[in-house]
N, C-alpha and C positions, 0 to 999 in steps of 0.2 A: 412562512415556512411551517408546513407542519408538524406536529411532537416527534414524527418517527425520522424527519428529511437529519441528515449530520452534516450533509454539505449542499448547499442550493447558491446558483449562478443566473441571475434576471438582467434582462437588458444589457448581454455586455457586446461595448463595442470597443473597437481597435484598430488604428489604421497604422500602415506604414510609409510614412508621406504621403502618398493622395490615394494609396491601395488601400483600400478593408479588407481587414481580414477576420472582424466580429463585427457582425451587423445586429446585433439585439438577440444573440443567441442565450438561451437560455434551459439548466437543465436543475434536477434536483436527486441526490444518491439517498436512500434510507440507509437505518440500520440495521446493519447485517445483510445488506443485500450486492448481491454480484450486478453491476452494471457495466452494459458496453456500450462505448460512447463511438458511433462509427461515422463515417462520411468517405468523398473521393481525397485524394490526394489535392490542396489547397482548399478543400474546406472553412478550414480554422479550427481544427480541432489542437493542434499542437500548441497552436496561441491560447488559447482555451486553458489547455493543462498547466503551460509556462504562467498563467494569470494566478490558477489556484496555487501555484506550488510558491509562488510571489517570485514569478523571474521575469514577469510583464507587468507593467501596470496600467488597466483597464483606460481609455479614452472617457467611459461612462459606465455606468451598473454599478451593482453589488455583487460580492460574494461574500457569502458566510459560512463559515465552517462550527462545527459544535454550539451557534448559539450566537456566534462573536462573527459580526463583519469584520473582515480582512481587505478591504478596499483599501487602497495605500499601502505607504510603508512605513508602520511606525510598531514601536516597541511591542504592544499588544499583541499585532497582528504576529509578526513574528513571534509570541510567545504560543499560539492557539497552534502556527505551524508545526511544532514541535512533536505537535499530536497527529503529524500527518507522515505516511511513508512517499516516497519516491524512487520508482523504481523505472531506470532510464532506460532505450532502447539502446542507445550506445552503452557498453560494458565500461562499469564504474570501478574498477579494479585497481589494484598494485602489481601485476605481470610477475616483480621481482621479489614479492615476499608470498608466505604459504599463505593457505586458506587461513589457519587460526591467527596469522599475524595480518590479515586485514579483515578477519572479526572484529581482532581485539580495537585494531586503529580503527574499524568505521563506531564498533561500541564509545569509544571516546569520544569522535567527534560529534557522536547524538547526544553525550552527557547521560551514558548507560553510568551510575553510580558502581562505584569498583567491587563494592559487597556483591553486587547482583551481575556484573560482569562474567567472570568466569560460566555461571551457570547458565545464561543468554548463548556462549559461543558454544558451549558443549551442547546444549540442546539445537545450536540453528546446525551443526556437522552433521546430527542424526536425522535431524526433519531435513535437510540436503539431500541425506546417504553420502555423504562425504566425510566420515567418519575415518576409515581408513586412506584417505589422501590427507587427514588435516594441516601435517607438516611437508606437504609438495609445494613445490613455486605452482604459481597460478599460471605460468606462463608453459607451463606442460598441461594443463586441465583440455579438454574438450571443449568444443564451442558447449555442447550442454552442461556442462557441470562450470562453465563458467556461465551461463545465465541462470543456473541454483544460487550458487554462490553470491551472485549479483543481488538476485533477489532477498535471501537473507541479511545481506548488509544492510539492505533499506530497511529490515523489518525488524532490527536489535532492539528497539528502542522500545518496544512494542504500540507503533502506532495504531488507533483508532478509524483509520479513514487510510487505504493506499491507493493509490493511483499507477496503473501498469500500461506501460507505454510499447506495444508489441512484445510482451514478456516473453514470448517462442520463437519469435524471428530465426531463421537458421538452424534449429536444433534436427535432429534426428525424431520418428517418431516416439522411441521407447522414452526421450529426455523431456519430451512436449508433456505423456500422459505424469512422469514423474512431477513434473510444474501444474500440472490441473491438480493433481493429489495436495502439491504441496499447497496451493492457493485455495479449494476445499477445504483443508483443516484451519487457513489461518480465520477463513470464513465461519465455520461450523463455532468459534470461538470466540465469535462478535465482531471482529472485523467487517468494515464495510471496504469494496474495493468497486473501482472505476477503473473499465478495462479497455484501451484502444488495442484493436487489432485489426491487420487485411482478411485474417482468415473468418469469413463469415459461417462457414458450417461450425468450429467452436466456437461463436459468440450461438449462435442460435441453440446449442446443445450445451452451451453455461452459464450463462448470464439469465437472472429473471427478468431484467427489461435492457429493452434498448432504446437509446437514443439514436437520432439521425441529425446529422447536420448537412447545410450545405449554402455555400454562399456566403458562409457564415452566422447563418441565421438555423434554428431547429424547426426542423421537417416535418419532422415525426416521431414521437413519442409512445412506449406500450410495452407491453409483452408482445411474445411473436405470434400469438393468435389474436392481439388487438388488433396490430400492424397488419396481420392478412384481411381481417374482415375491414379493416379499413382503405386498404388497398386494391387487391387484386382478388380478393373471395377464397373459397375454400375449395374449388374444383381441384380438381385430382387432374394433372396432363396422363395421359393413357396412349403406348406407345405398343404394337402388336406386329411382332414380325411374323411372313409368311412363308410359305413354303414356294411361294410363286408371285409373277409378278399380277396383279389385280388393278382392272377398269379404275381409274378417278372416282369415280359416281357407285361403285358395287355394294359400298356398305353403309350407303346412305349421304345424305346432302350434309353434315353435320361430321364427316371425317373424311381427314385429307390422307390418302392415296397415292403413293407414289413410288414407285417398282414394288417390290415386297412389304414393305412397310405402310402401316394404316395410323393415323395419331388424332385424336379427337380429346376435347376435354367432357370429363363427367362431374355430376354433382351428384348422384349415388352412385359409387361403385358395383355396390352390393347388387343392387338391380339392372343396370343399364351393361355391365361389363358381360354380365351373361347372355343377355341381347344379341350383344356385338358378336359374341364368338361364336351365336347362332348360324350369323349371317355371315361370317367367314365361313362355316361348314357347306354355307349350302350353297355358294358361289365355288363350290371346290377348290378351297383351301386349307389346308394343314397349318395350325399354330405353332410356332417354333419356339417364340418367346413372348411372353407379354410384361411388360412395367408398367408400375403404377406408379406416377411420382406424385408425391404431395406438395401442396404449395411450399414456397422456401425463403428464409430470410433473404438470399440472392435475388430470387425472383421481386423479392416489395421491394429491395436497395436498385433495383436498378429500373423498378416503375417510376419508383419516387423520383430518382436522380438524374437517369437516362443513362449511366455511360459503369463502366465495371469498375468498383476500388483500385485496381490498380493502374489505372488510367493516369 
């Protein structure tokens, strides 16, 4: 493990009677870094996280958190957990008491000391914006302001390392960017967080790496321009609608053609896109629209895997 890793996972396996479901899967989070740990549906990713949080225990491997393996279940290891958040995708809540009275109840059972209690639930209402709901039942709250609130319970204690297990599942957009704000400042503050989620256009536009798994083994590891150059490259898909429908073969052996629409991949834009629109003009076509798409975390998830996350 190196000096900056806070949580690292080697060789973990797991079966479920004669199913695996961690084949030697292995990952490592720094500090202060946003990580998303992705795969299809049966991966092993959920065994994965139920291992770190200590709700599984490993067939084989290690995991260590802050320094300290936590393999098994003994006293230590549960005391290192202590330093760790959980933040579950099923809503961990009390429906029939308000926001500040299951502050106060999830503050207790982290063992928030009562000096420092009070100020933990008043600051988690404002970092929510659930300031003026504090005294509502939860069971009046929005699906989004009930995955704020959710979130904040895991985070009273102020753990070092959280783990978020689809934290936007269901919200609305405006409750989604309010939970990327709120998981930004816990990070900007040394938090290290390990994030599963389906939605791969926010892992790629928040997370500085990603993991892959599958089979329950890890695929692929990197940032999203390691993952592209190791994967699929850095071509640009280049999509050109026309004003008309245009020959197969008009704008060259290297773009496919078919009624109005022309799509080739490029590896300079800048040079080869002005080419193309050349020879749209002079085949007597009008440009309607053109897109540039850049490579995409989708695009390497489903080189890698073959089949779409929600599969």
């Amino acid at each position: 493990m190196t000096s900056g890793d806070v949580l690292r996972v080697e060789n973990a396996r797991k079966s479920y009677g004669g199913t695996p479901a961690l084949q030697g899967a292995a990952m490592s989070l720094r500090a202060g870094e946003w990580l998303a740990l992705l795969g299809p549906n049966g991966a092993g990713k959920t065994t994965l996280i139920r291992a770190i949080a200590g709700r599984v225990r490993l067939d084989d491997g290690t995991i260590t958190l802050l320094g300290h393996n936590l393999t098994g279940f003994n006293g230590g290891a549960q005391h290192v957990r202590a330093k760790l958040g959980i933040v579950p995708q099923d809503l961990a809540l009390y429906p029939l008491l308000t926001a500040r009275e299951n502050l106060y109840a999830f503050g207790e059972l982290y063992g928030v000391d009562r000096a420092s209690l009070r100020d933990r639930v008043a600051w988690s209402l404002s970092w929510t914006g659930l300031a003026d709901r504090a005294n509502s039942l939860v069971k009046t709250f929005s699906g989004g302001m009930k995955r704020r609130l959710n979130i904040a319970c895991s985070v009273l204690h102020q753990p070092q390392v959280v783990l978020l297990d689809e934290p936007t599942v269901g919200v609305d957009p405006q409750s989604r960017e309010r939970i990327w704000h709120m998981l930004s400042e816990l990070r900007q503050q040394g938090t290290s967080l390990l994030l599963t989620t389906h939605q791969l256009d926010e892992a790629q536009h928040i997370c500085d790496r990603i993991i892959i798994i599958d089979h329950g083994r890890t695929i692929a590891h990197g940032t999203l321009d390691e993952l592209i150059h190791q994967t699929i490259g850095a071509q640009r898909h280049v999509t050109i609608t026309l004003d008309r429908t245009i020959p197969p073969s008009a704008l060259g052996d290297t773009v496919e053609c078919a009624d109005a629409v022309a799509r080739c991949m490029m590896n300079d834009v800048a040079t080869e896109l002005p080419a193309l629109l050349e020879r749209a003009k002079a085949a007597g076509c009008n440009v309607i629209d053109v897109q540039v798409q850049p490579p995409s975390l989708h695009a390497v998830f489903i080189h890698l895997t073959g089949r779409d996350l929600r599969e």
